[in-house]
C-alpha positions in Angstrom: 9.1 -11.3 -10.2 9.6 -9.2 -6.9 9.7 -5.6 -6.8 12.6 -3.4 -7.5 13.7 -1.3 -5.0 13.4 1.5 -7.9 10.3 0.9 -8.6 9.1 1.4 -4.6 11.2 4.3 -4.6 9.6 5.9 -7.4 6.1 4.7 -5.8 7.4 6.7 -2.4 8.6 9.9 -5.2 4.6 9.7 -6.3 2.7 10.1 -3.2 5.3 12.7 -1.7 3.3 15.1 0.7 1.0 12.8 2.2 2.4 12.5 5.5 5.4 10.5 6.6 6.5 7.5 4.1 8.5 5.1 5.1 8.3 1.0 3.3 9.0 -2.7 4.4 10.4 -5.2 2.7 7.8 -8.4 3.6 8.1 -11.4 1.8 10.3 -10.3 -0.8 7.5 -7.1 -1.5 6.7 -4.2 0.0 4.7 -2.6 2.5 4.2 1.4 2.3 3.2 2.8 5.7 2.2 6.7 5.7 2.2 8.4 9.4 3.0 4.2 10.8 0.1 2.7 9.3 0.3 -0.1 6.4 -1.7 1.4 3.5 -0.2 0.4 0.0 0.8 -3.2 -0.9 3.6 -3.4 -4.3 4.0 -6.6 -5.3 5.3 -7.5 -9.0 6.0 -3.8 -9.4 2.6 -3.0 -9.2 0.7 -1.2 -6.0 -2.4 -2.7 -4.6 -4.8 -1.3 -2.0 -7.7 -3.0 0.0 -11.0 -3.0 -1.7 -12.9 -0.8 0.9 -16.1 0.8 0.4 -14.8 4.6 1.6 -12.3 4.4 -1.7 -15.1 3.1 -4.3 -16.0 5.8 -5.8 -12.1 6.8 -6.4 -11.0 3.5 -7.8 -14.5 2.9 -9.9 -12.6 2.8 -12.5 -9.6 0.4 -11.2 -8.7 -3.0 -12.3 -8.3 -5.6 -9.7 -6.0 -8.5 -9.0 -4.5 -10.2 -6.2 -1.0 -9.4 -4.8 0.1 -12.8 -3.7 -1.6 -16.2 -4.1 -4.5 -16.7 -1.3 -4.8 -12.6 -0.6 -7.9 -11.2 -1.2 -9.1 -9.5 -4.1 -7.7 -5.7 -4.2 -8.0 -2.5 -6.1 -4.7 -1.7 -8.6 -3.6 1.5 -7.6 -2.6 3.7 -10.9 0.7 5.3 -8.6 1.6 7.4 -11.9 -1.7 9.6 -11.3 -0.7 11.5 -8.8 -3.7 13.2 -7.6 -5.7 10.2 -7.8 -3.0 8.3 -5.7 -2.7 11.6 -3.1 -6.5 11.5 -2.7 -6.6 7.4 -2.2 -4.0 7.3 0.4 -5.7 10.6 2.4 -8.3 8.1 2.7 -6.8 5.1 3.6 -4.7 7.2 6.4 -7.3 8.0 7.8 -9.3 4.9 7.9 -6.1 3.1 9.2 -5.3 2.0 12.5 -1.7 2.4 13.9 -0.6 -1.6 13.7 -0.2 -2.8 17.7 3.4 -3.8 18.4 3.7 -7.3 18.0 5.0 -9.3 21.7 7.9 -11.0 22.0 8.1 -15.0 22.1 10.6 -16.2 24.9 12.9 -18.2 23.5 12.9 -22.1 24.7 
């Protein structure tokens, strides 16, 4: 089951105020960048983060689960507590490098 496009909307309505919010559609899921860098992952309506030691102690008491088959383990991101979520993703910003642009491939 992919995610709805109302459901990543509402995710973007949640974390309101953290910086600038954009998403990507990757794969048939989403990507949510704040300020240009890739910090949430919603896959199956549900919004995953990297398991980092930084955000431990926020997400102590997270579930985990993996957004697609052969990813990594990651913490579920409760998106419907907002200050939790605003406090996360202050974080994660920070932590986050700007992705490099990716070079172009001449065509053959």
């Amino acid at each position: 089951m992919a995610t709805s496009v109302e459901y990543i909307e509402f995710v973007c309505d949640q974390i309101k105020g953290v910086g600038e919010i954009r998403y990507k559609k990757m794969f048939g899921e989403y990507m949510v960048y704040v300020n240009n860098k890739p910090v949430l992952l919603v896959c199956d309506n549900t919004v995953f983060v990297k398991k980092l030691d930084h955000i431990m102690m926020q997400m102590q008491a997270a579930q985990l689960g993996f957004p697609y088959q052969g990813a990594k383990e990651h913490y579920i991101l409760d998106i419907e507590d907002i200050a939790l979520s605003k406090e996360v993703i202050g974080i994660l910003e920070e932590l986050t490098p700007i992705p490099k642009p990716r070079k172009k491939t001449a065509k053959k």
